[in-house]
VOPAGU-2260 file (C-alpha; in pm, 1 decimal, decimal comma):
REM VOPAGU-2260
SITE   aa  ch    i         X         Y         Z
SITE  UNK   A    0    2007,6    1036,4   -2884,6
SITE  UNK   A    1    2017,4    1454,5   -2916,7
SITE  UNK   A    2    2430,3    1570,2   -2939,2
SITE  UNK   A    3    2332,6    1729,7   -2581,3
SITE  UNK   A    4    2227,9    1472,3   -2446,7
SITE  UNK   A    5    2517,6    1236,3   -2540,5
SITE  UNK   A    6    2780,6    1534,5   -2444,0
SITE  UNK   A    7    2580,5    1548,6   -2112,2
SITE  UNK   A    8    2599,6    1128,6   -2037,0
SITE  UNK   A    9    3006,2    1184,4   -2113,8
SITE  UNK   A   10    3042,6    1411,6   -1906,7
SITE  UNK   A   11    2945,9    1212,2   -1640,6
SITE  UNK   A   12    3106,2     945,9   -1767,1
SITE  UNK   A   13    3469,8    1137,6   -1777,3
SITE  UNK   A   14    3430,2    1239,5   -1422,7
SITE  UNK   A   15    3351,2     870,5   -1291,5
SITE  UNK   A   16    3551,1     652,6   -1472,6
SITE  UNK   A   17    3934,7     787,1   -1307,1
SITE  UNK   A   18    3752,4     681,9    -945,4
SITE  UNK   A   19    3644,8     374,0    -990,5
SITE  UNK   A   20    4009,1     291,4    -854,1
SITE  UNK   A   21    3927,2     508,7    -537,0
SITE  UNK   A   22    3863,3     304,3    -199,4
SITE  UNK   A   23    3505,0     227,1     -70,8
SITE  UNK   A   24    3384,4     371,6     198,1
SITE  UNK   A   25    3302,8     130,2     509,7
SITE  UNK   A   26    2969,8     109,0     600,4
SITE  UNK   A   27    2954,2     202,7     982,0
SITE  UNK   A   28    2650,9     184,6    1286,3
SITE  UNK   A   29    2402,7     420,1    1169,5
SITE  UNK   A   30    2257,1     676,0    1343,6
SITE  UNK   A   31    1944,5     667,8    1578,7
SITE  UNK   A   32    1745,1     839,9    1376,0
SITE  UNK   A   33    1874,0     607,2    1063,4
SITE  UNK   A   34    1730,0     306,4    1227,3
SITE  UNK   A   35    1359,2     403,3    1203,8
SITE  UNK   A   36    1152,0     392,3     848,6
SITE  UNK   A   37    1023,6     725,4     697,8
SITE  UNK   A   38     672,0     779,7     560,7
SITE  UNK   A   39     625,9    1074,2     310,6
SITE  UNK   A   40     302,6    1210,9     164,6
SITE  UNK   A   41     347,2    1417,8    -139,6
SITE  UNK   A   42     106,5    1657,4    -363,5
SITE  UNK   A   43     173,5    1892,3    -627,2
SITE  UNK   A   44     -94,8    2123,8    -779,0
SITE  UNK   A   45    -130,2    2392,9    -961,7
SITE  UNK   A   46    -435,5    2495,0    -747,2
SITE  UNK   A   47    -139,4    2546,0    -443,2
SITE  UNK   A   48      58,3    2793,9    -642,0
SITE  UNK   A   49     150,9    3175,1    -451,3
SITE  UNK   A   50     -15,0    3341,7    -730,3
SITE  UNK   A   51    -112,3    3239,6   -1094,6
SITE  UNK   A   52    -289,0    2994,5   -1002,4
SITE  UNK   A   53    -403,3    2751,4   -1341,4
SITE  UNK   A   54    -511,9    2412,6   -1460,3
SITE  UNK   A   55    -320,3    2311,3   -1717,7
SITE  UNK   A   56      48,0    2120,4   -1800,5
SITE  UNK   A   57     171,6    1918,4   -1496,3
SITE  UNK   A   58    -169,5    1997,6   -1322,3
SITE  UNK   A   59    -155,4    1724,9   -1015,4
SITE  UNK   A   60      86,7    1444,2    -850,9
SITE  UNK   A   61      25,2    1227,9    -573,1
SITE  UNK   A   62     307,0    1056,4    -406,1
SITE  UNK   A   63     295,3     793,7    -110,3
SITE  UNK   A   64     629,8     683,7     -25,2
SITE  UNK   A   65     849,9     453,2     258,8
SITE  UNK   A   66    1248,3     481,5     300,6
SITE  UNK   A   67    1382,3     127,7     491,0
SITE  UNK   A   68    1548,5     189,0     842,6
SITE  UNK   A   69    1981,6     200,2     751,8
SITE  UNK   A   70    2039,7    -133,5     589,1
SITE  UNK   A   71    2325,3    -326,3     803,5
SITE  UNK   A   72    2681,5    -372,7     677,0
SITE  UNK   A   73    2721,8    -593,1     355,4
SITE  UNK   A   74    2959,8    -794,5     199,5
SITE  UNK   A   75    3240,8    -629,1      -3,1
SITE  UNK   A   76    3157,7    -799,0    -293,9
SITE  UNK   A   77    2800,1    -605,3    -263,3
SITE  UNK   A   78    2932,9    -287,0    -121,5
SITE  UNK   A   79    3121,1    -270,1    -468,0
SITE  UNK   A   80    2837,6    -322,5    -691,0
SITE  UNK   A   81    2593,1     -87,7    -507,8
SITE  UNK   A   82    2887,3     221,5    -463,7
SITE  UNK   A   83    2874,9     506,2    -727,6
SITE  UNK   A   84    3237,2     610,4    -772,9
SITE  UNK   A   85    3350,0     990,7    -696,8
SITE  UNK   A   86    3294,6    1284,0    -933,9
SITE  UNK   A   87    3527,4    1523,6    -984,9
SITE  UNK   A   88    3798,2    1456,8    -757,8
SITE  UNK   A   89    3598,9    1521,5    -442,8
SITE  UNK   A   90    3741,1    1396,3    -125,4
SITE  UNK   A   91    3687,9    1014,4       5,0
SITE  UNK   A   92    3415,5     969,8     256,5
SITE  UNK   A   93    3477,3     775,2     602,2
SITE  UNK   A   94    3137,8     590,4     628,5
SITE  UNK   A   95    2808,0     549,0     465,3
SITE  UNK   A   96    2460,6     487,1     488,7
SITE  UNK   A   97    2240,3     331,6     260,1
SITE  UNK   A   98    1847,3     255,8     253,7
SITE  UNK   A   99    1547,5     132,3      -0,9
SITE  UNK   A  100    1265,3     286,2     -83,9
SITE  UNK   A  101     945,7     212,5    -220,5
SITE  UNK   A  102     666,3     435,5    -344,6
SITE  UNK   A  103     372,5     465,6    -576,2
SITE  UNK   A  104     233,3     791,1    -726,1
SITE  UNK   A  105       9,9     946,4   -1016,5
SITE  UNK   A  106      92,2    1229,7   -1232,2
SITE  UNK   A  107    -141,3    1413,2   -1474,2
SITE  UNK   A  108     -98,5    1644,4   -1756,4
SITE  UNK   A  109    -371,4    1843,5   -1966,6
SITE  UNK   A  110    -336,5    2101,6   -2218,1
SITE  UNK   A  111    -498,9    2478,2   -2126,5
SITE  UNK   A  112    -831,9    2426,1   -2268,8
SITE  UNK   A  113   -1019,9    2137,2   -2083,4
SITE  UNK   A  114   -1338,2    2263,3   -2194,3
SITE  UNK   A  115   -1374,9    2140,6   -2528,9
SITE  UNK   A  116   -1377,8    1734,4   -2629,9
SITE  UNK   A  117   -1258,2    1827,3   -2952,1
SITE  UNK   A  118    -816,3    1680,3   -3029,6
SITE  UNK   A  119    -635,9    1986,3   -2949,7
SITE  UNK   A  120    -337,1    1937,9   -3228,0
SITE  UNK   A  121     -87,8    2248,9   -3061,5
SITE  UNK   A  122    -132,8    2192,2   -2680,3
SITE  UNK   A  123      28,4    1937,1   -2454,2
SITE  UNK   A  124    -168,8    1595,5   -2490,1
SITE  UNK   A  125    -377,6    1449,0   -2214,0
SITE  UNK   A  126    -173,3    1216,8   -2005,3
SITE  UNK   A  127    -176,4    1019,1   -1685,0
SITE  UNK   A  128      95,9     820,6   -1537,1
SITE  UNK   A  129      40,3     563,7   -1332,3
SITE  UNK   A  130     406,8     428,7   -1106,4
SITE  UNK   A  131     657,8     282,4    -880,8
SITE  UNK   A  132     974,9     349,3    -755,0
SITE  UNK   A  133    1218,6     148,2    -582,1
SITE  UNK   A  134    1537,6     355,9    -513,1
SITE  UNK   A  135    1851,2     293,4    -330,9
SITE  UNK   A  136    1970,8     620,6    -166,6
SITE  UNK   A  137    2322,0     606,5     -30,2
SITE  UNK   A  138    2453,9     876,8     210,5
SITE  UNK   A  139    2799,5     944,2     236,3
SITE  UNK   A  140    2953,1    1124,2     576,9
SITE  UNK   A  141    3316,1    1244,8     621,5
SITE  UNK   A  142    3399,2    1354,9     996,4
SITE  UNK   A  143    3429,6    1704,6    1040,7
SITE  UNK   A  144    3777,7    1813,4    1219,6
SITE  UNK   A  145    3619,5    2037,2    1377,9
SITE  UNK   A  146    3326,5    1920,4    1581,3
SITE  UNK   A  147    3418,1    1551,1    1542,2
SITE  UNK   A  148    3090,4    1506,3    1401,9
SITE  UNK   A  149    3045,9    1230,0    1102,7
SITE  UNK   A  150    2836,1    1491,8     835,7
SITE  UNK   A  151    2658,7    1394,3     550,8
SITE  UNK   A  152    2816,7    1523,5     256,9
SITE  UNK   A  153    2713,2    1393,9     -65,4
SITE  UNK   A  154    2370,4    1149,4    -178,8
SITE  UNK   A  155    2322,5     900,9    -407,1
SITE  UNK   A  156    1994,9     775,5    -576,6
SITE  UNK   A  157    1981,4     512,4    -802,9
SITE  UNK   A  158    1606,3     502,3    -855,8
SITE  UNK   A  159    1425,8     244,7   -1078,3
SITE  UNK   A  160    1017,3     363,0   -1209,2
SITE  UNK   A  161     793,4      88,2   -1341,7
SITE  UNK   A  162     459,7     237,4   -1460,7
SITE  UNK   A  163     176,1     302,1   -1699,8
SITE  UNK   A  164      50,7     587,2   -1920,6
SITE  UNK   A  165    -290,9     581,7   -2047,9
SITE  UNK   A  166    -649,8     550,7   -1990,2
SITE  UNK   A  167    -564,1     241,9   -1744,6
SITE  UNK   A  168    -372,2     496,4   -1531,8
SITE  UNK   A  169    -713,8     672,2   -1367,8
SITE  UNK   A  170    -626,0    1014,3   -1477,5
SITE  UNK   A  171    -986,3    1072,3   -1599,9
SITE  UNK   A  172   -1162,9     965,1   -1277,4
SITE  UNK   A  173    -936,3    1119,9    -991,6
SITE  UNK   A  174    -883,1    1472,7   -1173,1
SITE  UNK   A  175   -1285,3    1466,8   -1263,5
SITE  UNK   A  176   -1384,9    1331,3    -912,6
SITE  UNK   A  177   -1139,8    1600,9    -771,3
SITE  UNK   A  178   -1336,8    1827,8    -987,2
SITE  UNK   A  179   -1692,7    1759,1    -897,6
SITE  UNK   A  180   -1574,3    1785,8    -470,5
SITE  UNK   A  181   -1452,4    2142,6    -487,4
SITE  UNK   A  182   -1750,0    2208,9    -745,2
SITE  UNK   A  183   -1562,3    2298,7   -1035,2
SITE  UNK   A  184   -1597,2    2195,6   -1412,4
SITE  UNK   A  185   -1466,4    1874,5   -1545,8
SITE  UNK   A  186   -1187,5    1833,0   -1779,2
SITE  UNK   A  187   -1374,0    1711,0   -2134,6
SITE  UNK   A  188   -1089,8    1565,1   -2319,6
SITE  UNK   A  189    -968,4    1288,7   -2200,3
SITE  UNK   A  190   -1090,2    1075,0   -2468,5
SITE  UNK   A  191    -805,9    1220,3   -2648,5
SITE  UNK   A  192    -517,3    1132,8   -2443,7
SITE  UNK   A  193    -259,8     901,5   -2467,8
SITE  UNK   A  194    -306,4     573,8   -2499,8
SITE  UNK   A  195    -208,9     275,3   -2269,6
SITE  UNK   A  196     154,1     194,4   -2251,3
SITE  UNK   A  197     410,1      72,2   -1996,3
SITE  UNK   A  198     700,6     274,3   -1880,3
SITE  UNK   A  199    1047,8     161,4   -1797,7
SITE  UNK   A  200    1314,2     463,6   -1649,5
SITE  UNK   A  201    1609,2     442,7   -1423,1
SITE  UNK   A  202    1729,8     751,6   -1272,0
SITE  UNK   A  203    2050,5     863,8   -1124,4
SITE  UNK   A  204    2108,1    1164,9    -924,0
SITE  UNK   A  205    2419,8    1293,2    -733,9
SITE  UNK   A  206    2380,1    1558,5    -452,8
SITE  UNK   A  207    2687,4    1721,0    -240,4
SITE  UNK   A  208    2669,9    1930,1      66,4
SITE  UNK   A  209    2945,5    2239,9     -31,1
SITE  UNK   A  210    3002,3    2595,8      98,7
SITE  UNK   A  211    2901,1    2562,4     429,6
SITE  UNK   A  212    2894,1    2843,7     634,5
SITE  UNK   A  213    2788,2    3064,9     916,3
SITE  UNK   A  214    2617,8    3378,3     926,8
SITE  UNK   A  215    2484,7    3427,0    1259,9
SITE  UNK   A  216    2603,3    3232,7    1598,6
SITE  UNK   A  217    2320,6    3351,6    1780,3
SITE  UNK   A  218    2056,6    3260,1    1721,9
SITE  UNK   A  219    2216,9    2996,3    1492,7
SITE  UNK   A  220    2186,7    3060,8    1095,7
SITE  UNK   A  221    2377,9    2882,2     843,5
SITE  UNK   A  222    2388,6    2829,2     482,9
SITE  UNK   A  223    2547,2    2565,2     281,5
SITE  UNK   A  224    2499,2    2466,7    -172,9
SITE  UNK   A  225    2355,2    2169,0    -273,9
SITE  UNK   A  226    2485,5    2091,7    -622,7
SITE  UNK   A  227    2332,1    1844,2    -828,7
SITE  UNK   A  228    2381,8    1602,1   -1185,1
SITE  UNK   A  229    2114,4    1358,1   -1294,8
SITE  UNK   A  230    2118,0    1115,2   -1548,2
SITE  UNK   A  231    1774,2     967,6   -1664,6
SITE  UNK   A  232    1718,8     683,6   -1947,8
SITE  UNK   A  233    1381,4     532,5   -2052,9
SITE  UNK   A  234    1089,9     565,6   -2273,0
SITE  UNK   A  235     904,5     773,8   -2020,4
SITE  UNK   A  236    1159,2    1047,7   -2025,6
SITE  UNK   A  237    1548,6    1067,5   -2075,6
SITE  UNK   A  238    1750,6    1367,5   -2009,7
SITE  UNK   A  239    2071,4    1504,1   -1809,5
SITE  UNK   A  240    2032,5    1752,2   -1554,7
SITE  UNK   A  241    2230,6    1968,5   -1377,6
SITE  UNK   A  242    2137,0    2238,0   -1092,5
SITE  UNK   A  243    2185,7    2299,7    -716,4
SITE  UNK   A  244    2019,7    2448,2    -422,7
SITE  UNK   A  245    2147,2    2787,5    -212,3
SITE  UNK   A  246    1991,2    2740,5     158,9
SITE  UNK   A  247    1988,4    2926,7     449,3
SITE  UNK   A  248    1831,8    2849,9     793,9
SITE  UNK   A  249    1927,5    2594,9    1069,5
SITE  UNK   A  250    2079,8    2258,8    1142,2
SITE  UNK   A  251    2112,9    2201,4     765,6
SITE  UNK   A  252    2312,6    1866,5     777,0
SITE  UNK   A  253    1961,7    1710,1     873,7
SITE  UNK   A  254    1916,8    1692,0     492,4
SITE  UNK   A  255    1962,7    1751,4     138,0
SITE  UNK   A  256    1663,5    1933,5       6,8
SITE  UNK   A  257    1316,2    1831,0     -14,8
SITE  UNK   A  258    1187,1    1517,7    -228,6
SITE  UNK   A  259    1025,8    1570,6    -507,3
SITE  UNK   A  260     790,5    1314,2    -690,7
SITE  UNK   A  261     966,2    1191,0   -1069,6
SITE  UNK   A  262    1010,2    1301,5   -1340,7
SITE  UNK   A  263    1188,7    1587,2   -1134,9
SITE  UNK   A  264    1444,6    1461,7    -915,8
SITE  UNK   A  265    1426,7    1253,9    -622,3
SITE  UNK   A  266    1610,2    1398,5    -382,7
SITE  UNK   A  267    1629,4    1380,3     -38,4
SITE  UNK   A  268    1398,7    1135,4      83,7
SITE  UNK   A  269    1596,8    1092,0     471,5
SITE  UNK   A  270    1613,3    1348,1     700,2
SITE  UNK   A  271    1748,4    1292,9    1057,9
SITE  UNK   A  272    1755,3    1518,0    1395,5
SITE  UNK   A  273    1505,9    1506,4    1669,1
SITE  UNK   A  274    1531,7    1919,0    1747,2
SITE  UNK   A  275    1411,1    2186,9    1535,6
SITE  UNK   A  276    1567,8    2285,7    1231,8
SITE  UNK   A  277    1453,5    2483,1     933,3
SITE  UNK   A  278    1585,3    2657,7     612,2
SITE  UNK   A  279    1478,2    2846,3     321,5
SITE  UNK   A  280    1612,1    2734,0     -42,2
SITE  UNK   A  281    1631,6    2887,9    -379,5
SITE  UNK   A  282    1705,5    2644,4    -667,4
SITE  UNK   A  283    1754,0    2658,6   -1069,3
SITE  UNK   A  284    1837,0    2321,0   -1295,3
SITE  UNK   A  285    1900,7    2295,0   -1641,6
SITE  UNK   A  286    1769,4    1980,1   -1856,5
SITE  UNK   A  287    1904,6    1846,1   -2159,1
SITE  UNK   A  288    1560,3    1650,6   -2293,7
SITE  UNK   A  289    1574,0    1347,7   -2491,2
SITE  UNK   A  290    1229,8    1211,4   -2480,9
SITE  UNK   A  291     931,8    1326,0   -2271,8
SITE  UNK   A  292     658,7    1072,8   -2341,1
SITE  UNK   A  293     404,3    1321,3   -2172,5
SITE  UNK   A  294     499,3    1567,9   -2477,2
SITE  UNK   A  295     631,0    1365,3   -2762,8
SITE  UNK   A  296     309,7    1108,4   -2703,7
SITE  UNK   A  297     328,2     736,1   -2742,8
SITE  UNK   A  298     588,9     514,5   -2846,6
SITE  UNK   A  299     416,9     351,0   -3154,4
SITE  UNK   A  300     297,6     702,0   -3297,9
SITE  UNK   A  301     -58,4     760,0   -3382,4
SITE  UNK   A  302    -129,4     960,0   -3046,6
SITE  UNK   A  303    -147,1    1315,0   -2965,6
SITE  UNK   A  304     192,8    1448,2   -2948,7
SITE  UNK   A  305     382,9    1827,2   -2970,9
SITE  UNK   A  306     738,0    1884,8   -3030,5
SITE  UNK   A  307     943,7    1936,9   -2689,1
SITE  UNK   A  308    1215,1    2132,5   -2627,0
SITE  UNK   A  309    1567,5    1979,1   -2560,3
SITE  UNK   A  310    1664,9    2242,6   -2353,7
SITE  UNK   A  311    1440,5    2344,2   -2031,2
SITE  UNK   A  312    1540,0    2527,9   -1699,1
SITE  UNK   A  313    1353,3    2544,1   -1365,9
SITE  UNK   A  314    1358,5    2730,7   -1102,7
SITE  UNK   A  315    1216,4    2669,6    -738,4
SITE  UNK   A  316    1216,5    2847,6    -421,6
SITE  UNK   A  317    1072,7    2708,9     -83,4
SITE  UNK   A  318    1060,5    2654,3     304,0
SITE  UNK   A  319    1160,7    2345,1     476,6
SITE  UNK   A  320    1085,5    2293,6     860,8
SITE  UNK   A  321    1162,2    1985,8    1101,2
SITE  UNK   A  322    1058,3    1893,7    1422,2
SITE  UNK   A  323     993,7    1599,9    1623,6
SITE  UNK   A  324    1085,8    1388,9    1358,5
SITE  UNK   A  325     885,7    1530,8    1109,8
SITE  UNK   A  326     972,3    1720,8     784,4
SITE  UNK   A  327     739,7    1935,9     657,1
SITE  UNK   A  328     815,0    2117,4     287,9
SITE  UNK   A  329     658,7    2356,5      61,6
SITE  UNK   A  330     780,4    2447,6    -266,6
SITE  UNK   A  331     706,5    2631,7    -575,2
SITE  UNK   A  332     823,6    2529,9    -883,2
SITE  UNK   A  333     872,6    2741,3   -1232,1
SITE  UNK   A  334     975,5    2610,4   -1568,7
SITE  UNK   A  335    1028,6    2771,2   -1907,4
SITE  UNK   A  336     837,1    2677,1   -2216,3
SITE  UNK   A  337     829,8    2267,1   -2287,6
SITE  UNK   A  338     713,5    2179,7   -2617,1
SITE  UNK   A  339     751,8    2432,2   -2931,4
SITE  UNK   A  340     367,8    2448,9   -2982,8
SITE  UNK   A  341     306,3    2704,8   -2670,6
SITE  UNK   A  342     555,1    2984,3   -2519,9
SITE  UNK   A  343     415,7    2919,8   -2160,5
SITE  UNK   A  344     576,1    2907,5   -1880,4
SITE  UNK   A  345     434,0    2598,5   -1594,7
SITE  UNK   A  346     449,9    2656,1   -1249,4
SITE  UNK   A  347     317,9    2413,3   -1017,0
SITE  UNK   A  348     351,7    2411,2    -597,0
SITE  UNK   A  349     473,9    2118,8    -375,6
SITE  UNK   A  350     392,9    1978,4     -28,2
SITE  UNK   A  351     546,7    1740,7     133,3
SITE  UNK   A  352     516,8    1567,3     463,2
SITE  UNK   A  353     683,5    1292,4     634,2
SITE  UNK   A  354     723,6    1104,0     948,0
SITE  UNK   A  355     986,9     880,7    1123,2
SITE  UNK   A  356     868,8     586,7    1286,7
């Protein structure tokens, strides 16, 4: 394992292991809206970008997902097991709220030139991914002395992705089929990509609600900073994250940022409120990159492969709205060069919707 990724695992490691002592939150009646199961829809495309728009790198994922309605109040024995101790000192929680999800999704990658069938030996390989997830996402609350209201303050996703990479994955047919309906060329090379192989990676990610404030009363504006640490391990992709989220707008406790499909981080996959709320966000993250199967190729060797970079940043930016219970999100993603090969920058757009029900 790369030095920065090992100082990035102890890290975490330092900050957990003096709370595993701390007290467990009780798990309390959830909320109205927590009772009902949430449906999300997710695609991101290069072909949605603001401007630039390409077909190349991460060039499409599809995500279909379902969160559980709140999962009643276990047994201490189990409340221990599934609790992720505190990081860095941050305050005890009163209550919290946990519930599974499921989902299934397909994620393809092709290097710049899809023209030619020829190997292309210092571009990204050909790759699709093939996967499910089944996550546990815990919400923490702590009542606010002001308004007497129980607010969500921190998130935790412990998120386990079984899959496959390789011709058995379909990346072939849906991005050529997807070709051939808006009447544009096919991609040539895909008799060059990786090979079939499954994939094994458990994620987890902690996000906190901090810095909450307000900038207008009327009409209501607030703005709050989602900070963020991840810890993936697998032979899909392993790496350490870190990063956070500025946003602005209304209602913001509905939330914790948008979803996004893996390998990026899961985040917020519940959302609650009946009214209308809306923000705006600006992110950045930092990765520390161990493996990246969709760069470094195939396990067993003898695939295409390019060297990847162990240290890559991304930024985002995007608009959030709910109403009705339904979240609808856009957002447009940047990140710096990958692999050592090409000095390219990606950028890719997200959109997600989902439903309660």
């Amino acid at each position: 394992m790369p030095k920065t990724l090992a100082l990035g695992a102890a890290f975490l490691l330092a900050g957990i292991v003096p709370a595993v002592a701390q007290s467990i939150p009780i798990d309390t009646a959830p909320e109205p809206d927590e009772q009902r199961s949430i449906f999300t829809f997710q695609v991101e495309n290069d072909f949605f970008n603001i401007v630039g728009k390409s077909d190349r790198d991460y060039t499409n994922g599809v995500r279909i997902g379902w969160l559980s309605p709140a999962l009643p109040g276990l047994p201490e024995g189990w409340a221990r097991m599934l609790t992720m101790p505190t990081i860095f000192g941050e305050g005890p929680a009163s209550s919290v709220t946990r519930r599974v999800g499921v989902s299934i999704g397909q994620n393809l990658y092709t290097p710049q030139d899809t023209e030619t069938a020829q190997p292309i030996l210092n571009d990204r390989p050909y790759a699709a991914w093939l996967y499910m997830s089944v996550a546990l996402q815990s919400t923490y609350k702590r009542i606010d002395p002001q308004t007497g209201r129980s607010d969500p303050v921190r998130l935790d996703t412990l998120q386990l992705d079984l899959g496959l990479v390789g011709p058995a994955a379909g990346g072939a047919f849906v991005q050529n089929n997807f070709h051939r309906l808006i009447n544009d060329g096919p991609a040539n090379g895909w008799a060059n990509q990786l090979y079939n192989e499954p994939t094994l990676d458990l994620t987890f990610e902690r996000r906190w609600r901090t810095g909450q404030g307000v900038v207008l009363d009327q009409p209501r504006l607030e703005y709050d900073v989602v900070p963020s640490v991840a810890l993936s391990v697998g032979n899909a992709s392993t790496y350490a994250s870190v990063g956070g989220l500025l946003r602005v707008g209304k209602d913001l406790h509905a939330d914790f940022g948008p979803p996004r499909p893996r390998p990026a981080l899961p985040g917020s996959e519940g959302f609650v409120g009946s009214g209308f709320a809306w923000y705006l966000f600006f992110g950045v993250t930092g990765e520390a990159v161990a493996r990246n199967m969709f760069l470094d190729g195939n396990a067993g060797g003898n695939s295409m492969h390019v060297t990847h970079r162990p240290l890559v940043a991304e930024g985002t930016v995007g608009l959030v709205l709910l109403f009705r219970g339904m979240r609808v999100s856009f957002t447009q993603v940047l990140r710096t060069p990958e692999f050592f090969e090409r000095d390219r920058f990606d950028q890719y757009a997200s959109i997600n919707v989902a439903f309660r029900y």
